[in-house]
N, C-alpha and C positions, 0 to 999 in steps of 0.2 A: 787678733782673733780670740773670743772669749772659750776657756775652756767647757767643753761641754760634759754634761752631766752624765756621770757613769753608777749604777746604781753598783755599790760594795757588795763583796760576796754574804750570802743569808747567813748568819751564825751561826745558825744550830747544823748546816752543814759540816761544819767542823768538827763535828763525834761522831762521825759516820763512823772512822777508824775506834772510838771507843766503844761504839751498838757492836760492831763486830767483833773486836773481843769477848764483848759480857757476853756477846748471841753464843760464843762457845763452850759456854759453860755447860755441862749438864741441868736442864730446866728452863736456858735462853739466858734475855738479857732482861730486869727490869728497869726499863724507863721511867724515870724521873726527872729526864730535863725540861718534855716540855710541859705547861700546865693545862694540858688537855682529859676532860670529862673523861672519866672510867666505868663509872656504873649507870646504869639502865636509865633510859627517858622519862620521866613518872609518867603513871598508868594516865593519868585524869589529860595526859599531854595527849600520849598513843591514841585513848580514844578520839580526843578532838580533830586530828591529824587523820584518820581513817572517816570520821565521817560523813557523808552524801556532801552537809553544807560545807565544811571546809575542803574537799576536792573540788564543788561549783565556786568555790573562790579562784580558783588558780586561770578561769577562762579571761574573765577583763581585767586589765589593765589598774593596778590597785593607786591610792592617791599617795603621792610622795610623803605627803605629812602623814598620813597611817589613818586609819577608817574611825569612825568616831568612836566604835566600839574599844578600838585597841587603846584610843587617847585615854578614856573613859578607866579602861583597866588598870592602865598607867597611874593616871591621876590616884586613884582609889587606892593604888599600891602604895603612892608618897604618904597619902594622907595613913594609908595603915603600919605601914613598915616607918617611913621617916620621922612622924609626927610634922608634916605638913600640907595645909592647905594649897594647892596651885589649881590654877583654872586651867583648863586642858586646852586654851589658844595659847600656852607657854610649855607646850609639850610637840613634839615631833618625834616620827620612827624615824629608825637608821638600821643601816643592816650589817649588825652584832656593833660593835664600839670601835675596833680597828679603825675602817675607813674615814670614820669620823675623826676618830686622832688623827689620821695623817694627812686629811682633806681640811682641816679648819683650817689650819694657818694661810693658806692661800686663801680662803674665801674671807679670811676676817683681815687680810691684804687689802683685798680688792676696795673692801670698807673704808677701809682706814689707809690710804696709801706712802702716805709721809713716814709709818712707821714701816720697820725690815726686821723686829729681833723676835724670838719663841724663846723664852726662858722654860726651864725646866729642872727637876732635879738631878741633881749631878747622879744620884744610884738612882738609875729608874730603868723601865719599861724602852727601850731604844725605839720606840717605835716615835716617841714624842720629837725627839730628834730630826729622826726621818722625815716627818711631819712638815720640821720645817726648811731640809733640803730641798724636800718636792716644793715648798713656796718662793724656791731663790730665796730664804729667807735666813738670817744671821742666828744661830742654834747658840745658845749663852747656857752652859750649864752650872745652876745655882750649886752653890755649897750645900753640904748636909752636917748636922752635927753628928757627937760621937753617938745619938741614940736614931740616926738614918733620917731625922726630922728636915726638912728644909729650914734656913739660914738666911730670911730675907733681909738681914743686916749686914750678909755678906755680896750681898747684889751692889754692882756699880753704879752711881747717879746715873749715869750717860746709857747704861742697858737699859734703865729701869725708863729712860726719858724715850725711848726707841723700841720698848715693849709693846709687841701686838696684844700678849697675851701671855697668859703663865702658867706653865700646867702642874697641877698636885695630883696625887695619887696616895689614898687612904681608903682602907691599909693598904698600906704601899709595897708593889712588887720591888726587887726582891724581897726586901726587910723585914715588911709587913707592919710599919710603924704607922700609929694613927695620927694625921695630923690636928693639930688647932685649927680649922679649917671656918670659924668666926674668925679671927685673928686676921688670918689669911685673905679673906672676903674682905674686911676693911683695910685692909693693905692695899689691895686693890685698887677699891673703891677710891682711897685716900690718892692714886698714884694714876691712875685711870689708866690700869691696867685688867683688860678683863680674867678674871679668874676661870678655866678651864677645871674643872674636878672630877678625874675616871675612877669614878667608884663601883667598878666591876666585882669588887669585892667585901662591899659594903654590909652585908648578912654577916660575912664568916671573921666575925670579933669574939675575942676568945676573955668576955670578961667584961664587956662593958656593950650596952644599947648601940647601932647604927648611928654613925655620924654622919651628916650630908653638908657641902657647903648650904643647902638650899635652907636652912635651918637657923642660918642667921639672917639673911635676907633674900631678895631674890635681884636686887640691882646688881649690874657688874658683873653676873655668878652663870654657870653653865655647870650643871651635872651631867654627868653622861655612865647611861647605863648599860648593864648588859644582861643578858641572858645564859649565856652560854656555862658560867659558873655554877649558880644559884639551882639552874634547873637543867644541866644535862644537857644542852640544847646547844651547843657549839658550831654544829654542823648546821642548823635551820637559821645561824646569823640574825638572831633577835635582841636589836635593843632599840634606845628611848635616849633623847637629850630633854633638859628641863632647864629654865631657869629666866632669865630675864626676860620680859616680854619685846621689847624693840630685838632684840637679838633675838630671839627663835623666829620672830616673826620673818627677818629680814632673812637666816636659814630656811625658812622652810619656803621663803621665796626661790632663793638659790636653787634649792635640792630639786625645784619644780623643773628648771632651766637644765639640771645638769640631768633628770634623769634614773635618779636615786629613787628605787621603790622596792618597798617591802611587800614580798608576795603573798597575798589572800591568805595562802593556810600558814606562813611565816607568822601571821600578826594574828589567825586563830591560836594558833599556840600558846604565842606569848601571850594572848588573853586568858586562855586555861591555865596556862603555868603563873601569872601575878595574882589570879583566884584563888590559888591554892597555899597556902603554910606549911601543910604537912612533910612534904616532902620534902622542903629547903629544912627544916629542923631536924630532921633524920641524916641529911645528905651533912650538915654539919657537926654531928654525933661521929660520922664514919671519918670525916677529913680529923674530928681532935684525935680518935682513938688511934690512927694511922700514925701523928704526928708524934704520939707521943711512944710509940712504936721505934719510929723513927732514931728519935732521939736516943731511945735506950740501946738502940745498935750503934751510934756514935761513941755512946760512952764506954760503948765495952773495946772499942777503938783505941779507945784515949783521947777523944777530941771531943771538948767541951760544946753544947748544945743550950740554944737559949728558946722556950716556947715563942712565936712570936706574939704582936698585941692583934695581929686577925691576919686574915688571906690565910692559904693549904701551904705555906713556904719553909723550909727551915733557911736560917743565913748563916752560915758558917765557916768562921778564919780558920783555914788550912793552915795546916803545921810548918814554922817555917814562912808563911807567905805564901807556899808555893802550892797552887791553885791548877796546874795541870798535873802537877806531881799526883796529889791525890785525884784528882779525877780518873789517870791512868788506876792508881791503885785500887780506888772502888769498882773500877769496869774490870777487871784480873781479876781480884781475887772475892771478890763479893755479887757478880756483875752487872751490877746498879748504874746505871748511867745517870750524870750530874751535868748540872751548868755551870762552869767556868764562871767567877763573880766577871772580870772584864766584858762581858756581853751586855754587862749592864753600864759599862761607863767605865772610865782612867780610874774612877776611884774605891771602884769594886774590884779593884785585883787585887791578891790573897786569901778571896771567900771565892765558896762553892755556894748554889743554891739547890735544894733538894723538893722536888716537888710531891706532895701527898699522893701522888695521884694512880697509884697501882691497886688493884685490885688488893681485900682481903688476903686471898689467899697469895699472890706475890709476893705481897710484904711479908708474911710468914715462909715464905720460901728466902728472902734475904734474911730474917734470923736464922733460918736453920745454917744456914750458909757461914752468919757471924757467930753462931754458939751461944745463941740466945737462951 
């Protein structure tokens, strides 16, 4: 009898014990583990979202692949943020990036059914993992170098022969390391492995223009976007996949069959929120000023801090290794709550990951706290 599938406890329920110490601090606790939206909806969203025509959206039944106007947003968004042309029959909604990560590997199974493996990088987002549990499918976690890059010369002939798919992440959660993602795309292509790219945080580069795989080609290649960073939007589940046209086509068949639909004022939103710049270049001024905030309460620690090359993250090797030790210590006497690097993989343990994500005035409440 084969064993059956038990889904692992959530991770981040494992600080509950740390939220309750920091909550007893005088002032609470500030969270930072998980990367969830802090400041306000932008205005140009709220109004769309309140009004007549996006509430008459929510009555029928919206198209799985997103309304021509949201494609349309989309599209105009590659072409202005990425520096690429795509025709919007190589664009499909999704609702937020999540379900997408963890729903591909079984439908690009079903495609492809000879192949069983998801590669991914070994310090990532766990959710790529998951992904391909939920496909009965073989989870291969790729090597990283020492600057958190994926290491596709340390991939095994026989993985790489058995690969559905590979998934990168730039800038990559936790690290926030940008990849070579032409490089990547031809590695692919060369291996007929399709390239997956969550670029959820593709805005917040602290130093260099938006990288997109879609930028080197669009063969072999799957971008996938989100909302919920860029524009506050986490809670309305708006995002967008792009990239090879046989393959969105063949998803946006799927998604029709499974069900998957982004609701009328969901993909209003996200049509007001890809219209606008202003707010994603403000919302990115507050996550550098925060980080670098951050950082100077580290140092008055003792614990070296490195800015990273984009995403709201710091990545930082705990004193020692030891990775719950400081966790406990930050939620006691600072009470900040952090993430454990091991939630991200075997080979993130001795790093903590600290998220930008509190309020102004929070984070001036953890200086006053560190004697800043």
């Amino acid at each position: 009898m084969k064993k059956k599938f038990l889904p692992p406890p959530y991770p981040y329920e494992q600080l509950d014990e740390f939220r309750i110490l920091a909550e007893s601090l005088p002032g609470g606790a500030v969270d930072l583990s998980i990367g969830t939206p802090c400041d306000p909806v932008p205005e140009v969203v709220k109004r769309t979202i309140i009004s007549e025509t996006s509430l008459d959206s929510a009555r029928p039944y919206p198209s799985s692949v997103g309304s021509d106007d949201f494609l349309k947003a989309a599209s105009e968004w590659i072409d202005r943020c990425l520096k690429v042309e795509i025709s919007e029959t190589s664009i499909g909604a999704c609702i937020g990036s999540k379900e997408i990560v963890t729903g591909l590997p079984a439908v690009l199974k079903l495609r492809n059914p000879e192949k069983d493996t998801v590669l991914y990088p070994a310090v990532s987002y766990p959710s790529y993992s998951m992904g391909a549990q939920l496909a009965n499918c073989r989870s291969v976690a790729v090597p990283v170098d020492n600057d958190w890059r994926i290491d596709l010369s340390r991939i095994d002939k026989k993985d790489i022969e058995r690969a559905i798919c590979l998934w990168v992440n730039s800038p990559g959660n936790p690290a926030g390391a940008i990849e070579d993602l032409e490089m990547i795309a031809e590695w692919g292509r060369a291996n007929e492995v399709i390239v997956l790219s969550d670029e959820c945080y593709v805005e917040f580069t602290w130093g260099t223009s938006p990288k997109s795989v879609l930028q080197s080609s669009k063969e072999g290649v799957l971008a996938v976007h989100s909302l919920s960073k860029r524009s506050n939007l986490a809670g309305m589940r708006v995002g967008f996949y792009a990239g090879d046209l046989e393959l969105v086509s063949y998803l946006r068949e799927v998604r029709k069959h499974q069900g998957f639909m982004l609701s009328g004022p969901a993909q209003n939103a996200g049509i007001a929120a890809l219209g606008d710049q202003e707010h994603v270049d403000k919302q990115k001024q507050l996550y550098l000023g925060r980080l670098s905030k951050l950082m100077t309460i580290f140092e008055l620690l003792g614990i070296d801090t490195v800015m990273p090359e984009g995403s709201f993250y710091l990545w930082i090797a705990a004193p020692a290794a030891d990775e719950w030790q400081l966790v406990e210590k930050l939620a006691k006497n600072l009470g900040m709550v952090v993430t454990p690097g091991e939630f991200f993989g075997e080979k993130g343990k001795g790093y903590i990951r600290v998220a930008a994500v509190a309020t102004d005035d929070r984070i001036e409440l953890l200086e006053q706290r560190a004697g800043v």
